[in-house]
VEXDO-954598 format. One record per residue (C-alpha): residue in one letter; x, y, z. Coordinates in nm, 3 decimals. Last residue first. Example, Ala and Ser with C-alpha at 12.3 -4.5 7.8 and 13.67 -1.06 7.14 Angstrom:
+----+---------+---------+---------+
: aa :      px :      py :      pz :
+----+---------+---------+---------+
:  s :   1.367 :  -0.106 :   0.714 :
:  a :   1.230 :  -0.450 :   0.780 :
+----+---------+---------+---------+
//
This chain:
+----+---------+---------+---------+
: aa :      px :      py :      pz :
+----+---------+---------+---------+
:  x :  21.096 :  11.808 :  14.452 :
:  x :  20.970 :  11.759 :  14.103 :
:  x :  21.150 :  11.952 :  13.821 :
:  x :  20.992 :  12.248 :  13.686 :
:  x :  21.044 :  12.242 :  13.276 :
:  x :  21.365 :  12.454 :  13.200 :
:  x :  21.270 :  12.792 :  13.015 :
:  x :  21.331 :  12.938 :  12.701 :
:  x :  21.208 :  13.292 :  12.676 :
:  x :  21.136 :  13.512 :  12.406 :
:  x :  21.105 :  13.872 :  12.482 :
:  x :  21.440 :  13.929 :  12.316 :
:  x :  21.385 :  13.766 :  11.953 :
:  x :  21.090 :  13.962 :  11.898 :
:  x :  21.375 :  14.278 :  11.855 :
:  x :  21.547 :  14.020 :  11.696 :
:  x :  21.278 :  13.991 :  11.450 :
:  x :  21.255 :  14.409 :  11.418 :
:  x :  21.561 :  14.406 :  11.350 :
:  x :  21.562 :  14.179 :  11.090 :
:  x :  21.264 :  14.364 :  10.910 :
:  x :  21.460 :  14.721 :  10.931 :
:  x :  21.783 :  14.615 :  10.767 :
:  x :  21.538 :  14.423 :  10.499 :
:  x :  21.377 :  14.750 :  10.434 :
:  x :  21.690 :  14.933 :  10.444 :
:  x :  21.798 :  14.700 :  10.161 :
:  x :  21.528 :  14.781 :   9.969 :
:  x :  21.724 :  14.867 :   9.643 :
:  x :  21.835 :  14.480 :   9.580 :
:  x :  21.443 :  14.388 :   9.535 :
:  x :  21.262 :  14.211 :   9.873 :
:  x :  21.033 :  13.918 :   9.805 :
:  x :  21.244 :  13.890 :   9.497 :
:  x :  21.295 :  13.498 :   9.612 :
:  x :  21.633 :  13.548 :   9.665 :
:  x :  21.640 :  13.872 :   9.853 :
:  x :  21.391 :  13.762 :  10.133 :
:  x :  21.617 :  13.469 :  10.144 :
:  x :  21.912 :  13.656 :  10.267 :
:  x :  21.717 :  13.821 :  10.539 :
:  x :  21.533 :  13.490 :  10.653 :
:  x :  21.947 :  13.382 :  10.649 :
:  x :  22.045 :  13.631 :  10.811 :
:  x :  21.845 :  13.566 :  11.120 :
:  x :  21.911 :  13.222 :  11.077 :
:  x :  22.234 :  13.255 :  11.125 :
:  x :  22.157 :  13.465 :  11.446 :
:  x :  21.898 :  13.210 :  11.561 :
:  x :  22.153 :  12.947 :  11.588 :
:  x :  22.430 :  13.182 :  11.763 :
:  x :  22.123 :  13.318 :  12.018 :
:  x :  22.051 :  12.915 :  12.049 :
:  x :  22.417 :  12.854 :  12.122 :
:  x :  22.432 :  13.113 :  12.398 :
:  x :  22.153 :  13.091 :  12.598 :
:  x :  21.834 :  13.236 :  12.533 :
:  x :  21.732 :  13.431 :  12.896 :
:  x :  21.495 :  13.608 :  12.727 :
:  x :  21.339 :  13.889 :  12.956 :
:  x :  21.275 :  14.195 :  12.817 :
:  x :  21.387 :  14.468 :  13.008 :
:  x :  21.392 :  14.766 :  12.754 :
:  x :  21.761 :  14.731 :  12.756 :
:  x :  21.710 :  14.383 :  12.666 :
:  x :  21.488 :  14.507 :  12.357 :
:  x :  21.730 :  14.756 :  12.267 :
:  x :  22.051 :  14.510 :  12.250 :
:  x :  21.787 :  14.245 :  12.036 :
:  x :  21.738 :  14.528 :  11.800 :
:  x :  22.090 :  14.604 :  11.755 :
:  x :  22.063 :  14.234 :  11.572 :
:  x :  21.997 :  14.448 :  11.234 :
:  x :  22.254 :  14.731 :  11.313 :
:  x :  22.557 :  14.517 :  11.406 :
:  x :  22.548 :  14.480 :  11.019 :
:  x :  22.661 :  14.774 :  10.906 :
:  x :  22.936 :  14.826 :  11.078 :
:  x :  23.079 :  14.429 :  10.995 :
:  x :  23.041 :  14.522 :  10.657 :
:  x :  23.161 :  14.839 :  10.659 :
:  x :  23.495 :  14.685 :  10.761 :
:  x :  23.488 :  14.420 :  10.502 :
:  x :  23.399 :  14.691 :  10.257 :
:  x :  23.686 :  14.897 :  10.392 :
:  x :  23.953 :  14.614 :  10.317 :
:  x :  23.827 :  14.563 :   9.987 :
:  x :  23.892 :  14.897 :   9.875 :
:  x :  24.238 :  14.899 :   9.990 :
:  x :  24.314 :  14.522 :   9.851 :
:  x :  24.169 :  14.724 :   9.481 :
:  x :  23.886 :  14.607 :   9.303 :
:  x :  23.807 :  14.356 :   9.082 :
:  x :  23.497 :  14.204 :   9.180 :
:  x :  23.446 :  13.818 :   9.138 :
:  x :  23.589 :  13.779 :   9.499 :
:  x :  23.467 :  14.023 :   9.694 :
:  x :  23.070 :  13.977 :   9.569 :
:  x :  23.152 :  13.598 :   9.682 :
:  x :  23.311 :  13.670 :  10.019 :
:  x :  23.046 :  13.913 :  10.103 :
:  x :  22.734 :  13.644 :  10.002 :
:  x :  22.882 :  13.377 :  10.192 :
:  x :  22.963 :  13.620 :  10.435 :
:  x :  22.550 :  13.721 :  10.555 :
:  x :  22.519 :  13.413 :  10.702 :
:  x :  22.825 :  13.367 :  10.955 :
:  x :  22.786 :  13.744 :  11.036 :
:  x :  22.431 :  13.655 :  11.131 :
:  x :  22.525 :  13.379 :  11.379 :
:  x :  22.808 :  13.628 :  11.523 :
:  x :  22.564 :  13.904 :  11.588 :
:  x :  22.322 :  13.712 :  11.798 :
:  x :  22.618 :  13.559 :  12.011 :
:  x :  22.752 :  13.912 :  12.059 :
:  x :  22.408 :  14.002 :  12.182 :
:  x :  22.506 :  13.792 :  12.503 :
:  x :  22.795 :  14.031 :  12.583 :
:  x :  22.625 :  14.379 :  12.509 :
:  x :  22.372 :  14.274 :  12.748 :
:  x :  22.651 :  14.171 :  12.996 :
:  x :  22.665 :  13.810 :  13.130 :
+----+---------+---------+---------+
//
């Protein structure tokens, strides 16, 4: 599978935790379907940034070989160490770069690990 292709796994999982908190801030504001619409949309922009770091670590040749339902897995929790860092004030809602920055970094980490099969006896 492509590089691009596997990272879609990674991205997915962190979509799926970073909505609850879209869907509710959509909700109890009252703004306009148009407005909405491009908040969705810079939503899902912005937050292919955080797991790009995984894309740039496999284009550096690192050599995970994660399949599919573990990248999903550690997507969502991805966003969810990201999510949490807000919750307990370890982050405050102006360092949002910061926390941009911290879970792609992780995923960066992400790529150079490897899950391999034990050898099987001959």
């Amino acid at each position: 599978m492509s590089k691009v292709g596997v990272m879609w796994y990674l991205y997915l999982g962190y979509i799926l935790a970073q909505s609850y908190a879209v869907v509710e801030k959509l909700i109890v504001s009252n703004i306009t379907p148009l407005a909405m619409f491009f908040s969705v949309l810079v939503f899902f922009i912005w937050s292919t940034f955080p797991v790009a770091g995984y894309l740039l670590a496999k284009i550096c040749r690192a050599p995970a070989n994660l399949n599919s339902k573990m990248l999903l897995a550690c997507g969502f929790g991805l966003g969810f160490v990201e999510n949490i860092l807000f919750h307990f004030n370890v982050l405050t809602y102006g360092q949002e770069t910061l926390g941009t920055f911290i879970v792609f970094c992780l995923s960066f980490l992400l790529a150079y690990i490897s899950y391999y099969k034990p050898l099987q006896p001959v």
